[in-house]
N, C-alpha and C positions, 0 to 999 in steps of 0.2 A: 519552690522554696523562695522566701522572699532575701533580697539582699543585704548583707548585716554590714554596717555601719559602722565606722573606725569612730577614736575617740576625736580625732578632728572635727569630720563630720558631725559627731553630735554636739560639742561644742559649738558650730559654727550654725545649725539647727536651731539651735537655744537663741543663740547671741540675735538671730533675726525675728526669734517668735518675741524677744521680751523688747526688743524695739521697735517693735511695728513693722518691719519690713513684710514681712511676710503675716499674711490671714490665714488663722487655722481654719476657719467656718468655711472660707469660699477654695482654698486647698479640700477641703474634704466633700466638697461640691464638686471638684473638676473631675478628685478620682472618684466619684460615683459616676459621674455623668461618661468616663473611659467604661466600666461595666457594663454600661447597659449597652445591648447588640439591641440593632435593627430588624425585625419578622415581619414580612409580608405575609399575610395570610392568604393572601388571593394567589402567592408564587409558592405551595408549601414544596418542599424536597420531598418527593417520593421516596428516593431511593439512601441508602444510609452509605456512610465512605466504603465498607465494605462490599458493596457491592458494583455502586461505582468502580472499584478498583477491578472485580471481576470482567465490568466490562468493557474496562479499557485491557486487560488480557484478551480478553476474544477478540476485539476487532485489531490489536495490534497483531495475533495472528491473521485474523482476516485482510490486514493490508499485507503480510507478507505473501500471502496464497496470492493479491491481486497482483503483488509484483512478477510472478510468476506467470500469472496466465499472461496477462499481456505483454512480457518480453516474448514469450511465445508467438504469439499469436501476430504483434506489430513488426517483431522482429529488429528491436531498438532497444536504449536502453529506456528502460522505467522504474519510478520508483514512489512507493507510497509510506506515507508514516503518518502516523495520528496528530493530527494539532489538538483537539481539545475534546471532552463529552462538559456537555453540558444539561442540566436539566432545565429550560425555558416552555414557557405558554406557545401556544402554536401559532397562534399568532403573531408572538416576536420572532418565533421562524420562518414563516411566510412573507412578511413585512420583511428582510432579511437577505431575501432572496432576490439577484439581479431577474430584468424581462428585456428579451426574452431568456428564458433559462432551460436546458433539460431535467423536466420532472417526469421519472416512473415512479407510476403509483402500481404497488404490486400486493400480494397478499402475503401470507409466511402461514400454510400449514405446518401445523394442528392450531394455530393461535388465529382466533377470528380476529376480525376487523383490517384494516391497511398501513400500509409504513410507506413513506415514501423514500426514494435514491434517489438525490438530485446532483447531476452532473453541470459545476458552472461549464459556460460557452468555452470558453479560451482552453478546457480540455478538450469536449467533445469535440472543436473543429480539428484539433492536434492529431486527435485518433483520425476522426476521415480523413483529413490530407494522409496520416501516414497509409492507413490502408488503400489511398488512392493511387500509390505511388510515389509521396513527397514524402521530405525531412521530416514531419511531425510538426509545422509551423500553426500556430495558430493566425485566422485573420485580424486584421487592423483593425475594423470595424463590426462589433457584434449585429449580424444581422437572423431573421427567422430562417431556418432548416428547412432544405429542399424535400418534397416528397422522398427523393432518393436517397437522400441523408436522414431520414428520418427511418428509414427502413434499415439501413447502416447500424444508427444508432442504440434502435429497437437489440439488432443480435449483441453487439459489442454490450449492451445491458446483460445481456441477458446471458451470454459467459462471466458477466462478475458476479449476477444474481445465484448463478448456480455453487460459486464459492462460498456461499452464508451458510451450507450445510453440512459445509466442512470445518469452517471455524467455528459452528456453535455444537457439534457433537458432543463434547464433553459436557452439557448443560441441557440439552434438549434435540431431540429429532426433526429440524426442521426444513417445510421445503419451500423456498420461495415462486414466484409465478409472475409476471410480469404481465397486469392486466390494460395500464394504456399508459399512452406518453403524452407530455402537456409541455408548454413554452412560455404559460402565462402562471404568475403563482394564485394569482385571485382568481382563478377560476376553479383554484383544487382546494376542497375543504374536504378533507378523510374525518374529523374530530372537531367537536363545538373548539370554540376560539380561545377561549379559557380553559380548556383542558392542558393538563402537565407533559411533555415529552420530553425525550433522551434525543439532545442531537449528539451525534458523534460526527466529526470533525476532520477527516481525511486532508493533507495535503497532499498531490499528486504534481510529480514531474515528469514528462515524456518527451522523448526526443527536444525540444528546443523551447520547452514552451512549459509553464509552472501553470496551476490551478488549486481549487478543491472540490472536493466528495462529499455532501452533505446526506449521510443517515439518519431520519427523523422516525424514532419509536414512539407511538404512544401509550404514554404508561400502562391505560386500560387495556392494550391488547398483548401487552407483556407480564399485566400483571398475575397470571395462573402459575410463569415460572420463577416469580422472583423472588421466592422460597429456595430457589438453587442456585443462587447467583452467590455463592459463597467460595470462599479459596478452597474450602474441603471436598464439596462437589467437584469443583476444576481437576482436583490433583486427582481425587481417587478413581475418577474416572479417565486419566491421563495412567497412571498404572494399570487400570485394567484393560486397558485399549486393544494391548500387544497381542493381535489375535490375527490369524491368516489374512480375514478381510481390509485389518490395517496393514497390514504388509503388502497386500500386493496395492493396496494406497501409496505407499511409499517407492514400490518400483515401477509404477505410472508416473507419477511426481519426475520422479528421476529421469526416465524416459523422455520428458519430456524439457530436459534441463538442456539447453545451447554450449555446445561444443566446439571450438577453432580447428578444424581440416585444413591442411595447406597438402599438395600433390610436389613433391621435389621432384623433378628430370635429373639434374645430375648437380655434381660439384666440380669448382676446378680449383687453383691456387694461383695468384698472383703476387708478382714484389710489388712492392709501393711504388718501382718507378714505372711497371708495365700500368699500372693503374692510373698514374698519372698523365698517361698517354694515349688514353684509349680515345679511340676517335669514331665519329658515323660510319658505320661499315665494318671495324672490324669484330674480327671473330675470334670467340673464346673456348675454346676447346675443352668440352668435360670429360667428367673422368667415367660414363658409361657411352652405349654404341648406340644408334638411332631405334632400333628396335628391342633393346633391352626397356624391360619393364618399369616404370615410375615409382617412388615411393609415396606412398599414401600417411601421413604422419598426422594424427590426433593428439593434441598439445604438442608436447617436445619428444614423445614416444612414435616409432616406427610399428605400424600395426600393417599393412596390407599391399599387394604387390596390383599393380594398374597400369590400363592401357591410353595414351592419351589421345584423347581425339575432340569431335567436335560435337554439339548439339543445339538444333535448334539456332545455328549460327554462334553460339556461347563455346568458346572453351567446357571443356568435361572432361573426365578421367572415370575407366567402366575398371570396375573391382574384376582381380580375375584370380587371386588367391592371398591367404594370410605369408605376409615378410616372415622370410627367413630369421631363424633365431630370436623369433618374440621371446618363446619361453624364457631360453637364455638370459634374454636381458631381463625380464620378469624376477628371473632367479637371483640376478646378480639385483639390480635394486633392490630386493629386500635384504 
């Protein structure tokens, strides 16, 4: 609805139209000329806001599923969220892309043709130091992937490739496959150059070090389902889900969710002034006997009674029965 106009205003409208200040001909030139929108025909939009919006729902679950595997699996924190989908030529994706970079080029049954997952540097090296032992740092200098890193690379692929089955369920059955790995982007051409694609747009933080996740679809080898790429597909097969097979989905998930253990020995109590005195050497006396059993506590709850000793040169604590009056306090917390 257009904006209506005080008597001032038109007054003041007039007072410039009859003294020249103002040109009605070339005012009613500028606002045609704000109308017209710009169309590239060589760039057309595949896909419509509707669906677009469908599929920034799937990969924003599919970044939650990735935050999941890889805390697991790196044993850090991680974390992924969508920066952007975008529909560009494959070419301005290509051209796009740092070199050297991590690209798997992979398949997605039941849908012919390829997609590519491209991992920038400054993650991938983040993951091998951490799974080599380190912080999760990335290096200073992007340089090309060791044979040994490249084999690295390939599984740690290929635990995220296998979550794309889990977040597009509600929309399609599909399996991904991971058929090679590349470091140069001009040397991969899945689709002519002018063809249309879906980038979706991951930012990824790990351990110490930020990057992104670039998912490049081409339209052609999505376009069988993009008749379900609707919010009513999404939903009504997010209701009919609730079936045994999704449940024991769900206490896998969990299963594999990260927990805080700490093993208690014992307690004592101190004044403020024994505390302010305590010096190298001395000794604090708890309130169990050397041979009394340890507690074993998950979060701030007491679950398990344990013996402590050594392994492997590491401290360890071996379960040897469930703590006295779990129940109890089960009982009493609710």
């Amino acid at each position: 609805m257009a904006d209506v106009l005080d008597q001032n205003e038109i007054d003041s409208l007039l007072s410039a139209i009859s003294s020249g200040n103002l040109d009605v001909e070339e005012a009613k030139e500028q606002s045609e000329e704000r109308a017209v929108k710009d169309y590239d025909f060589r760039r057309p939009d595949k896909l419509s806001k509707e669906q677009m919006r469908t599929l920034q729902m799937i990969h924003e679950n599919l970044s939650r599923i990735f935050t999941t595997t890889l805390s697991t699996k790196l044993r850090t924190m991680v974390n992924f969220e969508i920066a952007s989908i975008e529909q560009l030529s494959y070419s301005e994706f290509i051209n796009s892309l740092p070199e050297p970079t991590i690209i798997g080029i992979s398949d997605l049954e039941p849908l012919s043709g390829q997609f590519i997952f491209e991992i920038n540097p400054e993650i991938g090296f983040a993951i091998i130091d951490r799974l080599f032992g380190g912080f999760g740092k990335a290096i200073s200098k992007v340089r090309s992937f060791t044979d040994i890193e490249q084999v690295v690379i390939k599984k740690v692929m290929k635990w995220l490739l296998n979550d794309f089955t889990e977040a597009w369920q509600n929309i399609e059955h599909l399996t991904p496959e991971l058929l090679e790995l590349e470091s140069n982007p001009q040397f991969t051409q899945i689709v002519p150059d002018s063809d249309m694609t879906i980038i979706i747009t991951i930012e990824a933080n790990i351990g110490e070090s930020d990057g992104l996740i670039n998912i490049c679809l081409p339209y052609i080898m999505i376009e069988p389902i993009v008749g379900n790429l609707n919010a009513q597909s999404w939903f009504s097969a997010t209701r009919e889900k609730q079936t045994p097979e999704h449940i024991k989905n769900l206490k896998r998930r969990l299963n594999q969710a990260l927990v805080e253990v700490e093993a208690v020995l014992g307690s004592a109590e101190l004044t403020v002034d024994d505390f302010l005195h305590l010096r190298p050497g001395d000794v604090i006396r708890l309130n169990k006997k050397l041979k009394e059993n340890a507690e074993l506590k998950i979060g701030s709850s007491r679950k398990y009674k344990t013996v402590v000793g050594t392994k492997n040169n590491h401290k360890a604590v071996r379960v040897v029965g469930v703590a006295e009056n779990v129940l109890e306090e089960s009982e009493n917390d609710e």
